[in-house]
C-alpha positions in Angstrom: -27.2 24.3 -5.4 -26.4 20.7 -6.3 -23.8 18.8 -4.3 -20.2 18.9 -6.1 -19.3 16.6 -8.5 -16.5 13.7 -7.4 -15.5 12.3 -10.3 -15.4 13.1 -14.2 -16.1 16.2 -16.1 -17.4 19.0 -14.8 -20.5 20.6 -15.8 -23.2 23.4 -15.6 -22.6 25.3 -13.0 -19.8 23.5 -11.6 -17.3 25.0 -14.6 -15.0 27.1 -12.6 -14.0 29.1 -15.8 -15.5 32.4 -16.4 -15.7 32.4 -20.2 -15.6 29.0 -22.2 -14.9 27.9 -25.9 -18.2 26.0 -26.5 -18.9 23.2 -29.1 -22.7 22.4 -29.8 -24.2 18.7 -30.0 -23.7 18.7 -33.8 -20.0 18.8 -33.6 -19.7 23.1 -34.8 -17.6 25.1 -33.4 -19.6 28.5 -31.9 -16.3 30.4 -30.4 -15.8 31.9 -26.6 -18.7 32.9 -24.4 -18.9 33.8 -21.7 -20.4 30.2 -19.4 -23.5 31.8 -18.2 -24.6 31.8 -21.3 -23.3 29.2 -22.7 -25.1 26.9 -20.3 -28.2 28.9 -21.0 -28.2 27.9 -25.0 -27.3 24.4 -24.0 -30.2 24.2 -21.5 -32.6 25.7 -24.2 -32.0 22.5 -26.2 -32.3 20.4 -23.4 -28.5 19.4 -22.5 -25.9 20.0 -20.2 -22.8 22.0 -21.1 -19.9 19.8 -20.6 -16.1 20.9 -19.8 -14.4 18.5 -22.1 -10.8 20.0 -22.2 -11.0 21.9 -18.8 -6.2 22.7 -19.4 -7.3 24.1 -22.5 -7.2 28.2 -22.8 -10.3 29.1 -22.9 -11.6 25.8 -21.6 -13.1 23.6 -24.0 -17.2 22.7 -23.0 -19.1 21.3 -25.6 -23.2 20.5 -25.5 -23.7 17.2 -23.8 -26.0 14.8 -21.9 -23.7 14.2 -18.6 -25.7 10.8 -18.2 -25.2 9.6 -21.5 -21.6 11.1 -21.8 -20.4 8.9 -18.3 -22.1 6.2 -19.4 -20.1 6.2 -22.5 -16.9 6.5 -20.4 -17.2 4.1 -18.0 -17.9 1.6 -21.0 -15.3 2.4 -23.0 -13.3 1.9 -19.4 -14.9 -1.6 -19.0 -13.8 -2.6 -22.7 -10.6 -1.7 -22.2 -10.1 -3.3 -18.7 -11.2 -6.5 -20.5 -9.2 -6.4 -23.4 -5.7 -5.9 -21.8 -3.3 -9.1 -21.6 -1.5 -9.7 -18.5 1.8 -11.4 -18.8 2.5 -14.0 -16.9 5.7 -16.0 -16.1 5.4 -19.8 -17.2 8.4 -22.4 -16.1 10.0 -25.0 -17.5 12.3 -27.3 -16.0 14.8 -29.2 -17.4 18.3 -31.5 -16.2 21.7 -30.7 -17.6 21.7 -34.1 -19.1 18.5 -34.2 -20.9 17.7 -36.4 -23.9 17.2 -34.8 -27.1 13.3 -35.9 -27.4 12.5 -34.7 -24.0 14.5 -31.4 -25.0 12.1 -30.9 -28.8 8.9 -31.4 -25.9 10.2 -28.9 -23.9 11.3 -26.9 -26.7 7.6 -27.0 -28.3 6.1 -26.1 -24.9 8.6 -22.8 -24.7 7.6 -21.6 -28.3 3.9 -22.1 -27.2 4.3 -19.9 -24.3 5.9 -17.4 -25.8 3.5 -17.2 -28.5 0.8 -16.7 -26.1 3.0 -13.7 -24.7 3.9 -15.0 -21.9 7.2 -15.2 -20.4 8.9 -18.0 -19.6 11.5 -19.1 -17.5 13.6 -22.0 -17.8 15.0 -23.6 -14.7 18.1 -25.8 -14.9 18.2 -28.6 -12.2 21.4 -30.3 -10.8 21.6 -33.0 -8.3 24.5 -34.3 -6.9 27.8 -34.3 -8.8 26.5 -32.7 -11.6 27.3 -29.5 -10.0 30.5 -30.0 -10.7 29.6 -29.9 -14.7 27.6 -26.3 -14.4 29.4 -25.7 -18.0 27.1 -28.4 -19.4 24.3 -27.0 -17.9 25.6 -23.3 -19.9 25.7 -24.5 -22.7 22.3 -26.4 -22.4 20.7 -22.8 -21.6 22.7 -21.3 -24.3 20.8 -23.9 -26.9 17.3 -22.9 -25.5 18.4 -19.3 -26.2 19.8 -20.2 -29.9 16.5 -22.1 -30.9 14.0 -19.1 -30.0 16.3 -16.3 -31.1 13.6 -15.3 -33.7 10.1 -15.1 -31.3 12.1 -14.1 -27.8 14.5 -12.2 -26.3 16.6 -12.9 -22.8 15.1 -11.2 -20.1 17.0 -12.5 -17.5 20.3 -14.0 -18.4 21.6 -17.4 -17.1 22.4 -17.4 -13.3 23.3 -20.2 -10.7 21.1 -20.2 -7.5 21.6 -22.9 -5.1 21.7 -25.9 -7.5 19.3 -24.6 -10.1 20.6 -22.5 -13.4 17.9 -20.0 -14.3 16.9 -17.6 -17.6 14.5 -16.0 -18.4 12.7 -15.4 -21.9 10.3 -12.5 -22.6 8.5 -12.4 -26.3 9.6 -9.9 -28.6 
């Protein structure tokens, strides 16, 4: 007997089930047999007999080649793997009393990020007596949150730490 099998679908003699709904290589469905001989017919054409749907009652095996049929999987795994975006978390820093040039740069960097899907989040600096003025610095991040209404929502909303204001914006 051949060792068990670790990972993926079962097969041939490792189905635990004593009868099977079976499925041949062309796609047609030929009912519930019993697995014996099941893998019998599938070995007569020169395949394996596959549990594709092993919760199903009767299990679901179809005719398969097992190496062909992992192979499959574990490419369809890869392309997957390298099509998925991670999000990450870009910053942008700003001063309560920030011109209104530097603010359209920042501003244009922002929806940039954001249109890449990333988050972003916009730290608000003070120094000195500025913190005495943390309204101006409200209303600063309130602004930032008015001009990308349309592509972003607040993740995180405006909150004082130390001497920095921070928010957070996540795409929508």
């Amino acid at each position: 007997m051949q060792p068990p099998v670790k990972s993926g679908p079962r097969y041939d003699n490792f189905i635990q089930s004593p009868k099977v709904r079976v499925i041949d290589d062309e796609g047609e469905n030929l009912g519930v047999m019993f697995t014996k001989e099941a893998m019998e017919q599938a070995q007569e054409k020169g395949l394996n007999l596959v549990e594709v749907s092993p919760n199903a009652d009767p299990p679901v095996a179809k005719f398969l080649d097992v190496g062909k049929y992992r192979y499959e999987a574990q490419k369809k795994a890869n392309l997957a793997r390298k099509t998925q975006k991670t999000q990450d978390i870009k910053e942008v820093k700003m001063r309560p009393n920030i011109d209104t040039h530097d603010y359209d740069v920042k501003m244009r960097n922002v929806n940039k990020f954001i249109e890449n899907g990333d988050k972003v989040k916009v730290t608000l600096r003070f120094r000195g007596r500025e913190m005495a003025h943390q309204n101006l610095g409200m209303d600063l991040l309130n602004r930032v949150r008015d001009d990308v209404e349309e592509i972003a929502k607040v993740e995180a909303f405006p909150r004082l730490e130390g001497r920095q204001m921070l928010m957070v914006l996540a795409p929508k």
